[in-house]
N, C-alpha and C positions, 0 to 999 in steps of 0.2 A: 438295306444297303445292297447296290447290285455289284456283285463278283465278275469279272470277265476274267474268261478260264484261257482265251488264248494268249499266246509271248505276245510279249509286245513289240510292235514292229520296230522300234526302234532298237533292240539286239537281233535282229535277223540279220545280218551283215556279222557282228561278233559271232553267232552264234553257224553258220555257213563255214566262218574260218575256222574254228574250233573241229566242225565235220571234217574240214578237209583236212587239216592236220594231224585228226586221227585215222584218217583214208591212207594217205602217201606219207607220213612219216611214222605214225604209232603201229599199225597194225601191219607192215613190212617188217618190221625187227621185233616184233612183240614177242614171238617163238624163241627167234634167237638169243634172246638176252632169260628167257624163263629158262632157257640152259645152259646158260653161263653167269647162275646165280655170283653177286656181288660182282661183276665186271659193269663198273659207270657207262652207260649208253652214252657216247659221246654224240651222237647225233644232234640231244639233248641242247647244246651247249649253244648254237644258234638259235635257235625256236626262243630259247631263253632271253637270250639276247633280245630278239624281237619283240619280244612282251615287254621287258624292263623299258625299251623306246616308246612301246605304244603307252606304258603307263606314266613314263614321265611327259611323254606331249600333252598327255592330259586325252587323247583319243580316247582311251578305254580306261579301264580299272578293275582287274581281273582277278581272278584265284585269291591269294593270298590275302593281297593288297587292297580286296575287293572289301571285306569284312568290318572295314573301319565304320563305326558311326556319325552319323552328322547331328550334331547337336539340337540343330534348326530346324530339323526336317519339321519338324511336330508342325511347324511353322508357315510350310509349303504346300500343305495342302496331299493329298495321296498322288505316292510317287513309288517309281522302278529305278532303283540307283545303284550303287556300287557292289551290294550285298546279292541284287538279281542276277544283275550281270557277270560276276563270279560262278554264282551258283549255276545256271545256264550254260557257260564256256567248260564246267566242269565235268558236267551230265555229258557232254558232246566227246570229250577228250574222253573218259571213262567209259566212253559206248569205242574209243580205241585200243584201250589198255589203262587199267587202275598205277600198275607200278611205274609207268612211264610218269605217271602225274603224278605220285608218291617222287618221284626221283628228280625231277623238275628244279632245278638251281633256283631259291628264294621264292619259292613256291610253296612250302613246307608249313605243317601248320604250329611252327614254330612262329613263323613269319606271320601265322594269321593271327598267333596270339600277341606279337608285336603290334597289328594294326589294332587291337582291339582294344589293348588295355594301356598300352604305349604313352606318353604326354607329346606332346609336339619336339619338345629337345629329344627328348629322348627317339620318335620316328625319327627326326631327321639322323641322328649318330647312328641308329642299327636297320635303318629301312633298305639299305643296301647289301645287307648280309642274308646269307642264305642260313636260317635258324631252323634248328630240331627242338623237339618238345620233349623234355624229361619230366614224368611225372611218376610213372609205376615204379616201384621196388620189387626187390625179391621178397618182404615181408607182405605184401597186399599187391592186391590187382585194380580191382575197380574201389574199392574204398578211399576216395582221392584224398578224404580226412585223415588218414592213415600214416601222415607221408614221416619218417622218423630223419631223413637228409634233415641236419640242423643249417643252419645260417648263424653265426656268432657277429654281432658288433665288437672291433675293435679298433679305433681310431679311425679314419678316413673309410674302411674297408669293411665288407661282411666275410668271414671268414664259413666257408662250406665243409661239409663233411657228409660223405653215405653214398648209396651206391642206386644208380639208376638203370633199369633193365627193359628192352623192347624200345630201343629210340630210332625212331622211324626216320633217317638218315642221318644217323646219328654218326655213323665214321666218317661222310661226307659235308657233311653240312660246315658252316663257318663258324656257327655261336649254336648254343645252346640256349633254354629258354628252361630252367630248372623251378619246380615246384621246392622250397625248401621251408621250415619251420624258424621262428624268431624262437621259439619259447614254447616245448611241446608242453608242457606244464597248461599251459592256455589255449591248448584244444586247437579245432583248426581256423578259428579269430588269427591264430600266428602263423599261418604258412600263407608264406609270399611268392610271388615266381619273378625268377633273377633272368638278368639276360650275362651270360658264361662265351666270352671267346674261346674260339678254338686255339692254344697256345699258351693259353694262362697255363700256371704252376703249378701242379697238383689238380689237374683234370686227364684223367687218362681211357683213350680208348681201349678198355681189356680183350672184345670181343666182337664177331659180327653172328648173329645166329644164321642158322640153316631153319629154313620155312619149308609151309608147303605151300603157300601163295605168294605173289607179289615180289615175288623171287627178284627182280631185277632192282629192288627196292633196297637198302642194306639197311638191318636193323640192329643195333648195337647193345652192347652194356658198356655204361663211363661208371668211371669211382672217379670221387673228390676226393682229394684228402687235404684237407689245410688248405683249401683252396682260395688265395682271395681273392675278391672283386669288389669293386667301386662302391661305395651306397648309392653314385649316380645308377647304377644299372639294377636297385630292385625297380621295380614298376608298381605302381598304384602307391598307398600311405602305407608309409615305414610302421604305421601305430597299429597297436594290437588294439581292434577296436570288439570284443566279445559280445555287445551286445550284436554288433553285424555280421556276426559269422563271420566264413570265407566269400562273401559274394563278391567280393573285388578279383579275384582268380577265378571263381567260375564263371564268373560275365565273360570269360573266353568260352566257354562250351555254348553258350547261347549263340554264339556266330559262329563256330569251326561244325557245331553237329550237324545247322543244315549243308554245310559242305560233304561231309563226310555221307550225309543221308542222299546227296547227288552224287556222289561216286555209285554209292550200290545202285541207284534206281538208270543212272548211265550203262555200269555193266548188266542190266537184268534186260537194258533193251538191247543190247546188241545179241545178247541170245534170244532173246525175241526175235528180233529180227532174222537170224542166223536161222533158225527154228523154222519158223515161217518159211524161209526162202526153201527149205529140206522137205517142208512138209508136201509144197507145191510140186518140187521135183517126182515125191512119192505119190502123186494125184488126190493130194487130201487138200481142199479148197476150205479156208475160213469164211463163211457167209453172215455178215456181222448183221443181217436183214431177217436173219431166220433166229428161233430159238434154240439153243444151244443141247437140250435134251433132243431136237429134231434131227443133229447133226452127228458127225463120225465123233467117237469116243474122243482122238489125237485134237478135232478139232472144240469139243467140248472145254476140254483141257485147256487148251489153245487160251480161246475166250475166259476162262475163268482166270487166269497169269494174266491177261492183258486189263482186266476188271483190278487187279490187285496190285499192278505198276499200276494203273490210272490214279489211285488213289494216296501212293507210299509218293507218286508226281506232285500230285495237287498238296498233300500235307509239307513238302519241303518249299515248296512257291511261296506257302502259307504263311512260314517263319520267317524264310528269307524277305519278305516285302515287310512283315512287321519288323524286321531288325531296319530293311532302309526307311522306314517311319517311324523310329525312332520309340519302336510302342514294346514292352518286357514280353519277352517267345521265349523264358526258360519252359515254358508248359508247349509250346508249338514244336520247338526246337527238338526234344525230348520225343514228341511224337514222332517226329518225323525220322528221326535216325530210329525210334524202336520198330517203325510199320516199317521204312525201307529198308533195313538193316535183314529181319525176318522174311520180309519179302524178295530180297535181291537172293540171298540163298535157297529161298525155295523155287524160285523160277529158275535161275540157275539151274540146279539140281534135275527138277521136271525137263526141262529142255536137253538135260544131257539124256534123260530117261526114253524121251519120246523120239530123239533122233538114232537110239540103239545102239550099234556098236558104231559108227562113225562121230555119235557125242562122247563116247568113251575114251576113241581110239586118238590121235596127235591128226587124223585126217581134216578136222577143221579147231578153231579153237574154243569151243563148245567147253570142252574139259579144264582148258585152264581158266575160263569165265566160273566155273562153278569155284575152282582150288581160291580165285582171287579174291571171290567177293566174301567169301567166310571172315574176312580178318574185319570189312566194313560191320558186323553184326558184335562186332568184339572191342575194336578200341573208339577211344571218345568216349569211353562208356559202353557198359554190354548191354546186349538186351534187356537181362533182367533188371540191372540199375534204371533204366529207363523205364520201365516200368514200373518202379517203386518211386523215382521221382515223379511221373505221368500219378498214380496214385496219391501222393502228397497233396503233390497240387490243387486235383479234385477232391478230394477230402478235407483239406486247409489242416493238416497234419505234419509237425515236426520232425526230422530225421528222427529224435528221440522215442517219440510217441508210434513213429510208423517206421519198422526195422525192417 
């Protein structure tokens, strides 16, 4: 089968826009708002706007919105769709600023877990809300199995209870999208994810945390308490099915990780980039013609980060083209957020290292690309989960049998 490794020209025009809007509107106020943590960038609110038009003309189908699956695809032959095109516009926006994209009205990958696991009634009722994703506890972090928030049936309504911590726009957002349990008795066969508006009874914003990245991002703690909601609003089969596991809730991390694995591999070029342009100023030329032991140490360096995006690039391409043809990337997906994830932080980091005290200092934004992309290497999954899932997979090993 022959691979072609370049975009496809038909998101070059998406992907152009996505550059320039990280040019003249993200990277203008990108400083200002990492200092005035939890103030909403309203600038925001148009851009927004823009996107909800291009996606409802049916022109594009971007970010969030992008993730949905096409049943058919299988059907069409090898194709670049809605899942490329996301991932692409996201890598461009994130070579502007991660929290600007984090902060992004109906952009959230609340939103993305709407398009993924969603039914048709159900996209059309919440595909206009801007939703955050509750899944972690203060009991567990990355053990998604873990989740102790219950869901009760009774009559019409699921009744919630427990506390959700790190919700990545979670005081802003309009709905929530909660991982919750039917029946912890029956393992994680029982946890479901609800779609929770903002305003229901017994959902309460407690908190906004203080970070050291993505600062302009607000990340929350909610408690439920008694909370009801609709049975219309779990998503996927109400039934506790144990011999299936949970694969009906994490069929969202198959589409939101190579999202998430395009955010880090966006911000690790833009200190590339940034890197580069410093190195030049200091008369250190990258010679991509020559061997790398022939050359200056900064630029040795250089080339081996640029070796190590190339590849954390090409593994998120990898997933996201299997999701728009319709073929199972929980094993692609997994790679790609754990190589990009490890990767975006080390380039980061190296970049702030090699540019000295001007990577350190607020003189360019070198420093806040290292503080932002560390959260990409953490949530959706940490590194080492990834890792253990990547290990599963290739060994055909059960969570049980492979801890």
């Amino acid at each position: 089968m022959a691979i072609n490794l370049e975009t496809p020209k038909k998101f070059g025009m998406l992907i152009n826009q996505a550059h320039q809007v990280s040019m003249e509107i993200f990277r203008p106020i990108s400083r200002k708002y990492d200092r005035s943590e939890h103030e909403y960038p309203k600038e925001l609110d148009m851009l927004a706007s823009l996107i909800d038009g291009m996606n409802a003309s049916g022109e594009t189908s971007t970010g969030a919105s992008g993730v949905r699956r096409d049943a058919k695809a299988k059907d069409k032959g090898n194709r670049n769709g809605t899942n490329m095109s996301g991932v692409l516009s996201i890598i461009e926006a994130c070579w502007g600023d991660v929290a600007m994209v984090l902060s992004m009205p109906r952009q959230g990958l609340g939103n993305a877990a709407i398009a993924s696991v969603a039914d048709d009634e159900q996209l059309a009722r919440f595909g206009h809300l801007w939703a955050a994703m509750a899944i972690t506890e203060p009991s567990f972090g990355s053990d998604s199995a873990a989740v102790k928030t219950t869901a009760v049936l009774d009559g019409d309504d699921y009744v919630i209870n427990g506390e959700k911590i790190y919700v990545t726009a979670g005081g802003r957002a309009n709905a929530v999208v909660v991982w919750a349990s039917l029946d912890p008795s029956k393992g994680r066969a029982a946890i479901k994810s609800f779609v929770v508006e903002k305003g229901t009874p017994g959902m309460v914003v407690e908190r906004l945390e203080h970070k050291l990245g993505i600062r302009a991002s607000d990340t929350a703690t909610i408690r439920f308490t008694d909370c009801r909601v609709p049975k219309a609003n779990l998503m996927g089969s109400p039934d506790i099915e144990t011999d299936a596991g949970f694969g009906g809730v994490m069929q969202t991390f198959d589409n939101t990780r190579p999202l998430v694995a395009g955010m880090a591999v966006g911000c690790a070029r833009a200190a590339l980039d940034e890197t580069e342009d410093l190195l030049k100023q200091a008369g250190v030329e990258v010679d991509y013609d020559r061997p790398a032991y022939s050359q200056s140490a900064a630029a040795a360096a250089y080339l081996q980060m640029e070796a190590d995006w190339e590849a954390a690039y090409l593994l998120t391409l990898e997933a996201t083209w299997m999701a728009d043809n319709n073929k199972p990337n929980s094993l692609q997906a997994s790679m790609a957020k754990a190589k990009a994830g490890r990767v975006g932080t080390e380039i980061t980091l190296r970049c702030v290292e090699l540019a000295g005290s001007l990577g350190y200092s607020e003189h360019s934004l070198l420093e806040k690309w290292a503080r932002d992309s560390k959260i990409l290497d953490i949530f959706e999954g940490t590194q080492q989960i990834q890792q253990l899932i990547v290990a599963r997979r290739l060994l055909n090993k059960s969570s049980a049998e492979l801890k």
